[in-house]
Structure formats: C-alpha cells, structure tokens
FIBAVEX-900901 format. One record per residue (C-alpha): x, y, z. Coordinates in steps of 0.001 Angstrom, whole numbers, padded with zeros to 6 digits, always signed. Each point is the difference from the previous one (the first is absolute). Example, Ala and Ser with C-alpha at 12.3 -4.5 7.8 and 13.67 -1.06 7.14 Angstrom:
+012300-004500+007800/+001370+003440-000660/
! end
This chain:
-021357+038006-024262/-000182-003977+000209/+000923-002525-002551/-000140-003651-000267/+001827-002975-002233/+000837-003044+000068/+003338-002045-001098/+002104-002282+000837/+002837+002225+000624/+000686+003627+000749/+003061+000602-001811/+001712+003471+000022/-001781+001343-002750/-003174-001247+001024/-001777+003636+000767/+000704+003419-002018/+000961+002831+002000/-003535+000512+002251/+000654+002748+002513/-003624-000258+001173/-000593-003271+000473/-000816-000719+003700/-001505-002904+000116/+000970-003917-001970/-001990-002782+000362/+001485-003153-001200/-002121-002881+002160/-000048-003564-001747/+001759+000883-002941/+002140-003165+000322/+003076+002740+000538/+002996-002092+001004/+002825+002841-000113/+000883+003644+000423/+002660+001462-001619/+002597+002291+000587/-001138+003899-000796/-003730-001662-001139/-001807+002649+002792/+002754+002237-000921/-002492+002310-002232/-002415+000437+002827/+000973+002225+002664/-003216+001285+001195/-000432-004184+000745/-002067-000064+003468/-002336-003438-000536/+001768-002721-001297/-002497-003096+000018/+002051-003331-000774/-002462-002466+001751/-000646-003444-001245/+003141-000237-002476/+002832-002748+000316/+002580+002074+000768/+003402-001080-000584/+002047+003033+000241/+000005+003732+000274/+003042+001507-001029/+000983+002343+003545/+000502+002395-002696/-003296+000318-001745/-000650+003441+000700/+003075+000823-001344/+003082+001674+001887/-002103+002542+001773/-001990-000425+003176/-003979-000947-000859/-002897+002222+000953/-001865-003127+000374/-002730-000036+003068/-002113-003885+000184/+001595-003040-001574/-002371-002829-000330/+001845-003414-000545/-002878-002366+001805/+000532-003372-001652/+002221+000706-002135/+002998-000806+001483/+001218-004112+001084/+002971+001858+001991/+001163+002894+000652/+003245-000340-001658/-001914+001469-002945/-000490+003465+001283/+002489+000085+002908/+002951+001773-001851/-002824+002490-001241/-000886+000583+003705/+003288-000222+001825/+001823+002317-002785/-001803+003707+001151/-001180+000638-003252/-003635+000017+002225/+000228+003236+002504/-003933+000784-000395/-001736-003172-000125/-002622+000005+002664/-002152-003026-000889/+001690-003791-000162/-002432-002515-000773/+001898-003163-000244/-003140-002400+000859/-001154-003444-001514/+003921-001067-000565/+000438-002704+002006/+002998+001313+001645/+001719-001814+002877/+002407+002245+000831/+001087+003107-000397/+003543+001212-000964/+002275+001689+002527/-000160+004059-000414/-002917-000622-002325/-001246+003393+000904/+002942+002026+000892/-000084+002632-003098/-003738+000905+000399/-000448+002844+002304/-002715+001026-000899/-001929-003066-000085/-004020+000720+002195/-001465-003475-001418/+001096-003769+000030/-002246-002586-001195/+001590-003447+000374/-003193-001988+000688/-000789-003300-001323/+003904-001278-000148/+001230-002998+001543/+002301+001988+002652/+001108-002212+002873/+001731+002772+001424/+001617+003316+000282/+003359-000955+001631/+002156+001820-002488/-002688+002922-001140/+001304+003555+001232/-002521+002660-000201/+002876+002362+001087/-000210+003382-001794/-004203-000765-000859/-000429+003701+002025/-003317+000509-001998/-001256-003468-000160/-004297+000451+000834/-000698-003783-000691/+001446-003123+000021/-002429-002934-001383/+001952-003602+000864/-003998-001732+000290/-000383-003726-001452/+003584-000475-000007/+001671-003305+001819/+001370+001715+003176/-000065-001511+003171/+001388+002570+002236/+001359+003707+000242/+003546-000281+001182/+001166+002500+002882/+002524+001767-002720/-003338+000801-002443/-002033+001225+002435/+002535+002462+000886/+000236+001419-003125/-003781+000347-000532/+000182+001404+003337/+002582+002481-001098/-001363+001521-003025/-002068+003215+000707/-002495-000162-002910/-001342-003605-000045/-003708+000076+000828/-001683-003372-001729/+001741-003285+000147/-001859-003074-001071/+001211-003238+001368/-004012-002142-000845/+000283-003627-001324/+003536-000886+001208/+000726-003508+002052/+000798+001200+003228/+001910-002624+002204/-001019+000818+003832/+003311-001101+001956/+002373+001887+001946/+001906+001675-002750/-003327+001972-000727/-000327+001723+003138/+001463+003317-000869/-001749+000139-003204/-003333-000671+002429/+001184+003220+002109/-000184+002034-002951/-002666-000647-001056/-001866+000846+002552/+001654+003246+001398/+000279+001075-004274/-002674+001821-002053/+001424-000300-003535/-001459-004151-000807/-003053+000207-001669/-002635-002432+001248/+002570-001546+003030/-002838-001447+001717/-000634-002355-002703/+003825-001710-000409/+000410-002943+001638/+001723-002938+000774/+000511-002948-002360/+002125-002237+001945/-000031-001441+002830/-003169-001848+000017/-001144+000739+003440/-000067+003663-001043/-000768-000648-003478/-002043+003299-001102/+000177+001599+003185/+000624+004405-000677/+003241+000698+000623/-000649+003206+002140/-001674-002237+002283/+002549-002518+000439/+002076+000380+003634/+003447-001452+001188/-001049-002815+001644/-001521-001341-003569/+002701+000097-001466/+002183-002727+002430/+003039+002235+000201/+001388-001749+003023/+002798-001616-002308/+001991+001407-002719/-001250-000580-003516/+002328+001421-001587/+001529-003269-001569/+002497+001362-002208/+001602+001868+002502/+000524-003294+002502/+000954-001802-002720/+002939+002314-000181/+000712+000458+003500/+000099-004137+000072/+002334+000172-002743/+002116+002069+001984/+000029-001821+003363/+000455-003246-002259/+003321+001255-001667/+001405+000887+003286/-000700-003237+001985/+001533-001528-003428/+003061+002807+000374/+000202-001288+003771/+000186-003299-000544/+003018-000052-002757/+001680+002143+002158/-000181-002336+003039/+000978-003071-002505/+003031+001627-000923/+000847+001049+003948/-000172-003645+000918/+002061-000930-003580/+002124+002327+001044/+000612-001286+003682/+000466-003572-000320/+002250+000528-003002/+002624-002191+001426/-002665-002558+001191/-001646-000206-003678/+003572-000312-001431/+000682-003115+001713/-003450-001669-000178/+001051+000790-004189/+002967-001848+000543/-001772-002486+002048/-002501-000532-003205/+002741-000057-002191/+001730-002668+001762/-002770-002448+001135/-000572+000537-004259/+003477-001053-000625/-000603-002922+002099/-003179-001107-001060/+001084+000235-003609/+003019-002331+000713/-002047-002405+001612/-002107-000279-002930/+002401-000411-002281/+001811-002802+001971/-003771-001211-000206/-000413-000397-003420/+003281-001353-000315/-000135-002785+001877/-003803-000548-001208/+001811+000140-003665/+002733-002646+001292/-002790-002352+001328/-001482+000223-003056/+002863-000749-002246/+000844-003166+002273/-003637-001708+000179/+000064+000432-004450/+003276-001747+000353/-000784-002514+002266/-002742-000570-001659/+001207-000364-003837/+002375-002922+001583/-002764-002138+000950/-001578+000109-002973/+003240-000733-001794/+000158-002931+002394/-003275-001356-000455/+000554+000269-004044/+003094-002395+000083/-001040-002752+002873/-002236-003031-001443/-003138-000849+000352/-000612-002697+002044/-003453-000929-001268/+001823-000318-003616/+002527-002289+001270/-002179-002112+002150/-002067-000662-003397/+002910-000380-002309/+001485-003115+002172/-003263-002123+000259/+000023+000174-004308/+000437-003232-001624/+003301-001453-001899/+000090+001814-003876/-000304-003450-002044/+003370+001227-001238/+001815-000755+002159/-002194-003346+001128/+001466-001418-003590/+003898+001342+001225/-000430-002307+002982/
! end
C-alpha cells in the first residue's frame, strides 16, 4: 500500500493508525518539519521519499519510541545541513535502513559518527554535494555497505585513513569518485596506489587530475612517482609545526643563557648600577648648579640694566641746553634793567 500528501508539517497526528502502509511519498511538498510520533502509525514504513522539501527538522523520535522497519530514505535536496536529520540518524531508531540517498544537498562536510547506528546500511548516495573531504567520516561498523556514490562532490584527495576503511569493509563493490577536482601532488600518491591495484571505483580510468597544470587532465592510474616531484616534503602543515617547535626551543635556549650570564656577573652588573646611579647623581648636580648660575646671570644683567635706564632718565640733554642758552633776553626783564 502507498500513499501520498502534502503539508507543511507532519505533526503527531498527522496519519491514522495504517498498519499497511509501506510506502510515503512526500517530494516537493514544501515540508519543513517532522514531528515527534508523526510516522508513529506506520510500522510496516519501508519507502520513505522526502526529496526536494526544505527540511528543517526531524524530530529523532518520529517513528515513535520503537525501532522503525524503515528500508530507503530519500532526502536528495532536501536538506541545507545535516543537522536536520542527524539526531534522527545518530539516535538507532534506523536498524533496517538499507538505502541513504542524501544527494543534491550541498553538503561540505559530514558530521563525526554520522553513520555509526546504521548497520545495516548496503547503499550511500552522497553525490552532487560540495564535500571537500572525508577527514572526520568513519564508515566503521558499514559491514554491509554494496555502494558508496561520493561523484561530483569537491574532493581533492582520498586520505590514507579513508582508504583504509573502504579497504576494510567486506561488502563494498561500487564506489563512484567521477567529477571531483583532483589535486596531483605528493599527498595523492597513496590514493593513486589504490586505485590502481582496487576493483571497487567505477570508471577509474576516467578521474583525473585538476591541478597542477603540467598534469592538468592527465588519468590518475597513469600518473607515476616521478610526476608527482616528491623529492621534498609537501606536507606544509606538518613543517610548519616542527618549525614551531625548533623555534620555541632556540627561544627557550636563549633566555636560559641570558639569565646564566645575569646570573654570573651579578656582582659586576651591581656596580655598573651603582656606577649609573652615581654618574646620575652627578650629572643632575651639575645641572642644577647650571641653571643656577644661568638664573643669577640673568637676574644681574635685568639689574644692571634697569640702572642705566634710570640714569639716562635723570641726566640732561645736552642738545636742550645748548639751545636754551643761545635764546634771546625775555623783554621783561630788558625793561628791569
């Protein structure tokens, strides 16, 4: 039995009690939540097609209390992260699902343990993200896993921890790795090595490199050592480190060997401190004496100087006088004579 609707939500009494059901489509519906106990009423639930919705949440307990029957979960593009689903993934409330299809999500990474509670998982469809790599992905416990699909994704190299777990798990068969931006240097080596002794990448022949230019589109089975330039390390972050390292203890070194030679001409640097202290002493006195004297001098050449003018104030002029006896008689005093 199969049924279809669309809403906005899924609340918990979204469905009657269906024991049949099997299969729910509920593509484009615009769905932006799932709530607690809203699958509850369907325990036959094996197809559960949520594509093209803009997920927001999905309550980790939408099936209710009890573990799901549920086989395929479709979420392609409906999902911006995965924090949406990843409680409903991570919480075991999934034992059977066999089909994953989280494609077309634009995903750039991938939470830790994202995987961890579904043993039973044969099919993985994570195509068409923007994954830049699989550092922190553990496929640990993936026993059944058939296929992994990680094509047209952003990943520029299979790190030596990943390909040991794809080389670990018994079951894996189909792994597509097409339309990814390979980067041809020396940390892709291993990943080359793989690839050519392994049987489980679809169409290997046709990956190849992106970067560098001088091996720009070049297959990546056919690439050898002596392409990639692996005379010198290139693995920068780790130098950086070990420069860190060496740096703090030629720093360590050299305040210890400060405070050695402190510590040794103690008695010599405690008299060139007194010696400071008294050639300050001395040059402070002298300037003081300075500006004393220069303050004296001072105060003499205003006083000095305020008597002459005082001088020149009550002496006559001898223009004036020279003038005043060549005047004639006042006719006063002509008519007194």
């Amino acid at each position: 039995m199969a049924g279809s609707m669309c809403a906005r939500s899924l609340p918990a009494t979204a469905f009657p009690a269906l024991p049949e059901l099997r299969d729910l489509r509920l593509s484009s519906c615009e769905l932006r939540a799932v709530e607690a106990d809203a699958l509850a009423p369907l325990p036959s639930l094996w197809q559960l097609d949520l594509r093209s919705n803009p997920l927001d949440f999905v309550s980790p307990r939408a099936f209710g209390n009890a573990s799901s029957a549920l086989r395929e979960l479709s979420l392609a593009g409906a999902l911006a992260n995965l924090s949406a689903v990843a409680a409903l993934l991570q919480g075991g409330a999934l034992p059977s699902l066999a089909h994953l299809d989280l494609a077309d999500n634009g995903l750039l990474s991938l939470p830790e343990g994202i995987f961890s509670a579904l043993p039973s998982l044969q099919h993985l469809d994570l195509r068409n993200n923007s994954l830049v790599s699989l550092h922190n992905v553990s496929f640990q416990g993936l026993g059944q896993l058939e296929s992994l699909n990680l094509s047209d994704n952003s990943l520029m190299r299979l790190r030596n921890a990943t390909l040991s777990q794809l080389r670990s798990l018994p079951r894996l068969q189909r792994i597509g790795l097409s339309h990814n931006p390979w980067v041809c240097d020396c940390n892709i080596e291993d990943m080359v090595n793989w690839l050519k002794e392994s049987n489980q990448v679809e169409g290997k022949g046709s990956l190849s490199c992106s970067y560098p230019d001088g091996l720009l589109d070049k297959p990546l089975v056919k690439i050898r050592s002596s392409d990639l330039n692996c005379s010198l390390p290139v693995d920068i972050q780790s130098q950086l480190q070990t420069s860190y390292v060496f740096l703090g203890i030629v720093l360590a070194l050299i305040g210890a060997i400060f405070l050695l030679v402190l510590y040794l001409n103690r008695k010599g640097i405690k008299k060139w401190m007194h010696n400071i202290r008294d050639a300050s002493a001395v040059f402070i006195s002298n300037l003081q004496s300075f500006c004393e004297n220069m303050m004296k001098k001072i105060t003499f050449e205003e006083a000095r100087g305020g008597k002459g003018r005082e001088a020149r104030h009550q002496a006559p002029d001898p223009v004036h006088q020279r003038k005043k006896s060549h005047l004639p008689p006042s006719p006063v005093s002509s008519q007194q004579d």
